[in-house]
C-alpha positions in Angstrom: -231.8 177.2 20.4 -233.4 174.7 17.7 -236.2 176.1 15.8 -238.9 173.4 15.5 -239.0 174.3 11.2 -235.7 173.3 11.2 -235.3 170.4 12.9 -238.0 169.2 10.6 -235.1 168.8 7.9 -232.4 167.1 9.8 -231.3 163.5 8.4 -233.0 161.7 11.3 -236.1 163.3 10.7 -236.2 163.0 6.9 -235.4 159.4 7.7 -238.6 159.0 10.2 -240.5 160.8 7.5 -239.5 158.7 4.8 -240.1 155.4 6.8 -243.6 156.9 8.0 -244.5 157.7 4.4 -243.5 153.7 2.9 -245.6 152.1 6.1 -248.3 154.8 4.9 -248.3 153.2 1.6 -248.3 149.6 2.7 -250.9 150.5 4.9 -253.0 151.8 1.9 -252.6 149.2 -0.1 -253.5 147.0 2.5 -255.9 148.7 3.7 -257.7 148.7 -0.4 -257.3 145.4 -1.3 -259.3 144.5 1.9 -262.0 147.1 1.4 -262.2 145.6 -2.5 -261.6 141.9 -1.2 -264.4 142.1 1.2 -266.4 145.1 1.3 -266.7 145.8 4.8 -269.0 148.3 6.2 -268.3 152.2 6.2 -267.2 151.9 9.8 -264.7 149.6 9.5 -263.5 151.2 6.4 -263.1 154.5 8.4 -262.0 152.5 11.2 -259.0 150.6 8.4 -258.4 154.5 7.5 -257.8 156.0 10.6 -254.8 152.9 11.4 -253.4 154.3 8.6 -253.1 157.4 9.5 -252.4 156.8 13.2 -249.5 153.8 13.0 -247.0 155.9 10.9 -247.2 158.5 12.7 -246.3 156.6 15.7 -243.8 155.4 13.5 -242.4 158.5 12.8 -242.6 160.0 16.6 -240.5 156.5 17.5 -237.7 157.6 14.7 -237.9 161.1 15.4 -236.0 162.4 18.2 -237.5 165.5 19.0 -240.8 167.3 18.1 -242.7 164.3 17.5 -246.3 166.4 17.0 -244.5 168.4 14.2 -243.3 165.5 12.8 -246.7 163.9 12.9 -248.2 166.8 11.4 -245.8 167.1 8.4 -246.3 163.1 7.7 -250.0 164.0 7.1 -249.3 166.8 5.2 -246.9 164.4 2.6 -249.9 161.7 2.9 -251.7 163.9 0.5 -249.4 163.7 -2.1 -249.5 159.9 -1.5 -253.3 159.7 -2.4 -253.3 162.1 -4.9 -251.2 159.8 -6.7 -253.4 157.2 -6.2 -256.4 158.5 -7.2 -255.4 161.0 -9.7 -257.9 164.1 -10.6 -257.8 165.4 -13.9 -257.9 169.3 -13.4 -261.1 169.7 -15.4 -262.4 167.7 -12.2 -261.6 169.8 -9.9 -264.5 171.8 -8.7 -264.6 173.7 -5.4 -266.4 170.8 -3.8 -263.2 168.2 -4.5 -260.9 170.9 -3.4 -262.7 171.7 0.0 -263.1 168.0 0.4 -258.9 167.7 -0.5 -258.3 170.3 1.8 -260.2 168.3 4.7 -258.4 165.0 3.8 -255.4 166.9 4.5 -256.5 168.1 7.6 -257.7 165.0 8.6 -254.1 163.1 8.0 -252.0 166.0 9.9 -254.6 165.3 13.0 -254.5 161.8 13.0 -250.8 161.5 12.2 -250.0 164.4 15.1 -252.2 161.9 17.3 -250.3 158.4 16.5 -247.2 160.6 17.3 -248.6 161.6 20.4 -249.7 158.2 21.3 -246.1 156.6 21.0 -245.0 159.2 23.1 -247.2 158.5 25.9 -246.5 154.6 25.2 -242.7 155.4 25.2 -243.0 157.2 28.5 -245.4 154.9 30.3 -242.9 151.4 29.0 -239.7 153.6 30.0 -240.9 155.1 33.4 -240.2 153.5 36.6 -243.6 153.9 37.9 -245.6 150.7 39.0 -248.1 149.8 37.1 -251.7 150.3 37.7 
């Protein structure tokens, strides 16, 4: 019996991770240069940042043979390396307010990654099923 831990590290699944984490930086960057190009309001900001958690990790469920939550999750998890990199903190910044916020950021991406997973699933399973539509 597979463990899900380790079918984390198979080739397929590094593969779906790795092309889950270059869509999440395209995404980013897309996703800043509108928010500096035209300054749109805090919804659809949130609204720009929750696509860019959500499509990769429909990405990576599609890539991913098996354990497509678990996949999700760990794509959110690597996301926070992403941003840290683009927004670098100095250490002497980090206060207990920055971390706690971090911490939720990272939460945040594992959710909504875990959900874009879940949502190719159930598009995968509704395109492939023989049921009429409704």
């Amino acid at each position: 019996m597979t463990s899900p831990w380790r079918s984390v590290v198979t080739a397929r699944s590094l593969l779906a991770l790795v092309v889950g984490l270059i869509a999440f930086v395209g995404l980013s960057v897309l996703r800043i240069r509108l928010q500096y190009a035209f300054y749109p309001a805090s919804a659809v900001g949130f609204v720009l940042t929750v696509l860019m958690y959500l499509i990769p990790g429909a990405i990576v469920a599609l890539v991913a043979a098996q354990f497509r939550l678990l996949h999700g999750a760990a794509l959110g998890l690597l996301t926070a390396l992403v941003v840290w990199f683009e927004v670098p903190l100095p250490p002497a910044l980090l206060s207990w307010d920055v971390t706690r916020f971090l911490v939720l950021i990272v939460l945040f991406g594992a959710v909504v990654s875990a959900a874009g997973g879940l949502a190719a699933r159930w598009a995968v399973r509704r395109v492939t099923s023989k049921a009429i539509w409704p």
